[in-house]
N, CA and C atoms as a LAMMPS dump frame, in Angstrom:
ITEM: TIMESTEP
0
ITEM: NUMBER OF ATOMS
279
ITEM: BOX BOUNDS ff ff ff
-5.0000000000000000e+02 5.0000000000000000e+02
-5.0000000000000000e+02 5.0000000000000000e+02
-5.0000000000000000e+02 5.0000000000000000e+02
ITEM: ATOMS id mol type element x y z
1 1 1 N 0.376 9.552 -7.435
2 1 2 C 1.219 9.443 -6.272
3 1 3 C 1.895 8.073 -6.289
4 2 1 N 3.117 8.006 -5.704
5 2 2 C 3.846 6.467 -5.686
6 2 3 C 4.367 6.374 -4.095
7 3 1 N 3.712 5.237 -3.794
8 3 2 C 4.011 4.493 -2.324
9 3 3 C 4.345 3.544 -2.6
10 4 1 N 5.882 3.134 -1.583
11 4 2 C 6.475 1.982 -1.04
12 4 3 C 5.204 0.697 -0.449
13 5 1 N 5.076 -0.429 -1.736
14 5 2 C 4.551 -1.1 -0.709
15 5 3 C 5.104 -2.357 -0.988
16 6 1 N 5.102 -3.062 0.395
17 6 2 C 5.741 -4.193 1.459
18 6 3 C 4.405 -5.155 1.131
19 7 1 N 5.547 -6.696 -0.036
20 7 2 C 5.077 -7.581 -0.207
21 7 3 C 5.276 -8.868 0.804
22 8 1 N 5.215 -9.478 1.424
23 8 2 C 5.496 -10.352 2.622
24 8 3 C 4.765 -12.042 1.555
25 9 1 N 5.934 -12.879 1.127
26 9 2 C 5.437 -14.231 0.433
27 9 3 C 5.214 -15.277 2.163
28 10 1 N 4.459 -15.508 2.303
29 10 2 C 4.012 -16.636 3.205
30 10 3 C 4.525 -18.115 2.551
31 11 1 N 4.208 -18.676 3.829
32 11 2 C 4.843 -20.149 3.476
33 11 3 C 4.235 -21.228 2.671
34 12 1 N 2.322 -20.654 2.544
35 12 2 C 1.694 -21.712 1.296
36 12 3 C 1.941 -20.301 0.15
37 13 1 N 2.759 -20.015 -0.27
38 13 2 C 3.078 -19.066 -1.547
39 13 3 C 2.208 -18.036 -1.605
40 14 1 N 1.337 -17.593 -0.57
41 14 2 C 0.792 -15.956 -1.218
42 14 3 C 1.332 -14.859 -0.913
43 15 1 N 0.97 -13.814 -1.088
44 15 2 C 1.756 -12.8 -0.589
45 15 3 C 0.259 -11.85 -0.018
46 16 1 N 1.078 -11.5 1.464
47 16 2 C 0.161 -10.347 2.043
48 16 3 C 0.981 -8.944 2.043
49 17 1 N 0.288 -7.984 1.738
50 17 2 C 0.828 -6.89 1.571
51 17 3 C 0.3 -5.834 2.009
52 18 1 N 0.994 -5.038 2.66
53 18 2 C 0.534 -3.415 2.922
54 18 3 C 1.537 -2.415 3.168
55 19 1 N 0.982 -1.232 3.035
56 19 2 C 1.698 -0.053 2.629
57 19 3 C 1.65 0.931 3.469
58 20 1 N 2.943 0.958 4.296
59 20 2 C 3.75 1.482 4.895
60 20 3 C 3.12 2.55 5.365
61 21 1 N 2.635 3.568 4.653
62 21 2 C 2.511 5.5 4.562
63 21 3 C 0.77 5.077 4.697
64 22 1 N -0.047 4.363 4.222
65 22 2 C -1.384 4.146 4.266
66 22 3 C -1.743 3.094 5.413
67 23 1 N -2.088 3.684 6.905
68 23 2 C -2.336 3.018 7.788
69 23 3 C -3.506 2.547 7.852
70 24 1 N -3.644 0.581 7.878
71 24 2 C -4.533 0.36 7.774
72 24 3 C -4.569 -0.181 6.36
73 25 1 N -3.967 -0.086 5.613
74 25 2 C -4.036 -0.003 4.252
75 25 3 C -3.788 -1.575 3.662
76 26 1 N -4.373 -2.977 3.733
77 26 2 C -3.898 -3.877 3.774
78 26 3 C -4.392 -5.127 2.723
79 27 1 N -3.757 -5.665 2.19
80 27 2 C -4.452 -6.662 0.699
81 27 3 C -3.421 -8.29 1.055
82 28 1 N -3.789 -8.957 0.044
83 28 2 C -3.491 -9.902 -0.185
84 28 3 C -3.499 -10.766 -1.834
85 29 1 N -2.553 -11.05 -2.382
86 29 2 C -2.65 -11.979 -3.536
87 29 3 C -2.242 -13.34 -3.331
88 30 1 N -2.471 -14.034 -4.609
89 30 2 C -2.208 -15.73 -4.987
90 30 3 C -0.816 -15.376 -5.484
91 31 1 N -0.486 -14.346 -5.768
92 31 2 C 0.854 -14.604 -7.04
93 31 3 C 1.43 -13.331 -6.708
94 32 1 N 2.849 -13.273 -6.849
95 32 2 C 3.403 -11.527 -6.808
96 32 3 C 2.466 -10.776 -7.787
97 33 1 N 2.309 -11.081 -8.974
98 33 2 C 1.526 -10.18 -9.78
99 33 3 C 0.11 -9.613 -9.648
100 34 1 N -0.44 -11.06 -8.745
101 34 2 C -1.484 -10.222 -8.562
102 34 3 C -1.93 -9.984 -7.151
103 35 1 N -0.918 -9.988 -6.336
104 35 2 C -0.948 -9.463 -5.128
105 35 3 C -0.57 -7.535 -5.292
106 36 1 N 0.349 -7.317 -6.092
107 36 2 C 0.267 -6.366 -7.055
108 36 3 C -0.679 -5.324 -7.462
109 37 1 N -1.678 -6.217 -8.033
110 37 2 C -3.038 -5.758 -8.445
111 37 3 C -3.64 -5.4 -7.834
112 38 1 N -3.523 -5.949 -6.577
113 38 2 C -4.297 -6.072 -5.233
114 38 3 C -4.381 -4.819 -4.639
115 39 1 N -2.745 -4.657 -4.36
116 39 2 C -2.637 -2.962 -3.897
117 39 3 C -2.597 -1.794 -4.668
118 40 1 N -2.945 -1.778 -5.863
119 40 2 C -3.026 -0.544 -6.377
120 40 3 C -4.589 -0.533 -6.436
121 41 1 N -5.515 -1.578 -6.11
122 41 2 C -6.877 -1.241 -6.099
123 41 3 C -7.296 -1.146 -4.45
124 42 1 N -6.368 -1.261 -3.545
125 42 2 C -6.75 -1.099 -2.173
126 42 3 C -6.109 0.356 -1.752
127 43 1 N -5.322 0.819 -2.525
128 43 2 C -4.398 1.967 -2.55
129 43 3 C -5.613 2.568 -3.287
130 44 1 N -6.073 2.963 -4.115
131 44 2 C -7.044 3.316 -4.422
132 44 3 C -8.513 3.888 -3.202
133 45 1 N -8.817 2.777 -3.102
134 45 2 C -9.923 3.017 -2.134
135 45 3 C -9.978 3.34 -1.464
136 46 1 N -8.138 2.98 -0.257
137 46 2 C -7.873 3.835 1.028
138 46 3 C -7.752 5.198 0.862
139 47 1 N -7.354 5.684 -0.606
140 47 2 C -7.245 7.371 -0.728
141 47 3 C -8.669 7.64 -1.224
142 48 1 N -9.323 6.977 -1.853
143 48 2 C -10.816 7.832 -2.163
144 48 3 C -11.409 7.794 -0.804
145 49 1 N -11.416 6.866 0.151
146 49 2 C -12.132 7.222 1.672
147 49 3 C -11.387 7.981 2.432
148 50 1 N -9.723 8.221 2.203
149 50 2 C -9.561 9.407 2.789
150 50 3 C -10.241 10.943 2.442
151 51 1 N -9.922 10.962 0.854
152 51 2 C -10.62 12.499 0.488
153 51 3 C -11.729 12.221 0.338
154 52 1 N -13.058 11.072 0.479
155 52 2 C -13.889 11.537 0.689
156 52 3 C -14.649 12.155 2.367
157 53 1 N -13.708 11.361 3.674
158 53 2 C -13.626 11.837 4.641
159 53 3 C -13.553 13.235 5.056
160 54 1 N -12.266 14.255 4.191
161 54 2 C -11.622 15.261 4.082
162 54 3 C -10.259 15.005 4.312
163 55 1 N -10.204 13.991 5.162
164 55 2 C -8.654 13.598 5.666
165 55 3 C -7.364 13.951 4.742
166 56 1 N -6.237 13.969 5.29
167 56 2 C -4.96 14.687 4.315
168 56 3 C -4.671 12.996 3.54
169 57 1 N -4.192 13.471 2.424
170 57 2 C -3.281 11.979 1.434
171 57 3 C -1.61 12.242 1.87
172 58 1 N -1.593 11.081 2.928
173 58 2 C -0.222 10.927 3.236
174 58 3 C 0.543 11.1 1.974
175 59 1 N 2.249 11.394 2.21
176 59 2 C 3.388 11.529 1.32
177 59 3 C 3.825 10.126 1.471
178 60 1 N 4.704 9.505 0.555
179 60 2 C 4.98 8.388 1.152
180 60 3 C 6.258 8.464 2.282
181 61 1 N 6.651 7.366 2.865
182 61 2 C 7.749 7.176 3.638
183 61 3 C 8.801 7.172 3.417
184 62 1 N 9.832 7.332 4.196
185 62 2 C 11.346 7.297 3.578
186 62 3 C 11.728 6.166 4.093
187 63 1 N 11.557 5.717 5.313
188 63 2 C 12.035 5.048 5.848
189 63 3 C 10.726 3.918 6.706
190 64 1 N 10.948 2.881 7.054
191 64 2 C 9.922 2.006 7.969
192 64 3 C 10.524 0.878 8.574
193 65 1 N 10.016 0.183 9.231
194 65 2 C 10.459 -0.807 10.048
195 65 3 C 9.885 -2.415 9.3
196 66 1 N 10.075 -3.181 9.746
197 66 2 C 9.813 -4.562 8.43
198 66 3 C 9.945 -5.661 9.365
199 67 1 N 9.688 -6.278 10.092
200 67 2 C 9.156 -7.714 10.836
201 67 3 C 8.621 -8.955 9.49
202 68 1 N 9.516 -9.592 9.845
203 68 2 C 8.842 -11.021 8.718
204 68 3 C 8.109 -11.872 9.468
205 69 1 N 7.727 -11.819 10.722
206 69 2 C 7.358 -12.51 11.257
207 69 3 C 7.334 -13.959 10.312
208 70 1 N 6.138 -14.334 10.286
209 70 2 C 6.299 -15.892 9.801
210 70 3 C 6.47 -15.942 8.182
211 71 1 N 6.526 -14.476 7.22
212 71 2 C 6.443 -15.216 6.278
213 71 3 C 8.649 -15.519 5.41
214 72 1 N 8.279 -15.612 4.43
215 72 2 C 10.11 -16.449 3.903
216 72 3 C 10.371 -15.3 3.202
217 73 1 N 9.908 -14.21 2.668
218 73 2 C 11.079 -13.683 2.075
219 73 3 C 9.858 -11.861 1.75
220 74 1 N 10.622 -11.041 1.733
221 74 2 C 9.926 -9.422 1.578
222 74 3 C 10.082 -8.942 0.212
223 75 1 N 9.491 -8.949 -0.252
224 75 2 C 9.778 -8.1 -1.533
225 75 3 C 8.964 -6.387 -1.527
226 76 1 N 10.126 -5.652 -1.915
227 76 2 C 9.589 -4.102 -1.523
228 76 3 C 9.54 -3.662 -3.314
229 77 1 N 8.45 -2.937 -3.414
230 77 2 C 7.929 -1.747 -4.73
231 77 3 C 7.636 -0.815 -4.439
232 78 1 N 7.865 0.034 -5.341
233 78 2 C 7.454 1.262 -5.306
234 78 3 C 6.228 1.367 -6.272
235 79 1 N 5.077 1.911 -6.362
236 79 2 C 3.748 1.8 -6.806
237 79 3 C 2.947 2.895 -6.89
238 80 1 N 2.489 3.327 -8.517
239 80 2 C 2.243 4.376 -8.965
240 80 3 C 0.307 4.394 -8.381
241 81 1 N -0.251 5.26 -7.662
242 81 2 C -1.446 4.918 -8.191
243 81 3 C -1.922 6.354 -7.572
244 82 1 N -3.426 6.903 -8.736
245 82 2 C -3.566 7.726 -8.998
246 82 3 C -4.569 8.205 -7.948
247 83 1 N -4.361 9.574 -6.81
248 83 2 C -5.376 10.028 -6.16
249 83 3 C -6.361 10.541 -6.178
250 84 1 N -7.537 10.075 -5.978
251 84 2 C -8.597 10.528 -6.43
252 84 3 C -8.884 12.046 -5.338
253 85 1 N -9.867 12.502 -6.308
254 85 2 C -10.162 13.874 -5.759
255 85 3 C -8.722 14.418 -5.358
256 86 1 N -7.747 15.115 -6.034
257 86 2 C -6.265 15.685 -6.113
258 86 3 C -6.72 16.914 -6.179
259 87 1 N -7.715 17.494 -6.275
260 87 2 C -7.618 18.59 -6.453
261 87 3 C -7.97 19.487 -4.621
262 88 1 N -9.083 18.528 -3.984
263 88 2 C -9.515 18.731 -2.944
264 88 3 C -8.334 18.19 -1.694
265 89 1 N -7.652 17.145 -2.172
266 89 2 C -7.151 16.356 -1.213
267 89 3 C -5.794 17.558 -0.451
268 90 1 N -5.355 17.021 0.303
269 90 2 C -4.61 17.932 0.75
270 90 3 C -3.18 17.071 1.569
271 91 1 N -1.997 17.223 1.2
272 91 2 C -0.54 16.439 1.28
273 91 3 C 0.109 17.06 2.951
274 92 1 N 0.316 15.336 3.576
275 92 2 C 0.9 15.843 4.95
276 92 3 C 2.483 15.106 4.554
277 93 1 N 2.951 15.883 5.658
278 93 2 C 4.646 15.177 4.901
279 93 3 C 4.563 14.278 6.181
């Protein structure tokens, strides 16, 4: 599955990030790259505790809203990561 996720660089250089379609879904890195890293292993976990819940694996978003509040600049990706239990899980649009 690939979700939009919303990198936010703060003003001592890290980046906090979370993803849009996964509520709740929220990380943080030292570096774009491995703030990066960050969310495809928190993207991960938020979908294995959804299907292990039973809960549906959101679709991603088309559209969202974006507040910078305090940090300097947004950087948006799109981000491949693989759902666990796909066979059980079940897709809400």
């Amino acid at each position: 599955m690939t979700y939009t996720v919303v990198l936010l660089r703060e003003d001592d250089g890290r980046y906090s990030v979370f993803v849009p379609a996964l509520s709740g879904c929220y990380t943080w890195g030292e570096t774009l790259p491995h703030a990066l890293r960050m969310a495809v292993e928190a993207m991960a976990l938020h979908l294995a505790s959804l299907a292990d819940h039973g809960d549906p694996i959101p679709d991603d978003v088309s559209t969202f809203a974006l507040n910078l509040e305090d940090a300097v600049e947004a950087v948006i990706h799109r981000v491949e990561v693989r759902a666990p239990h796909a066979a059980e899980a079940t897709s809400v649009a």
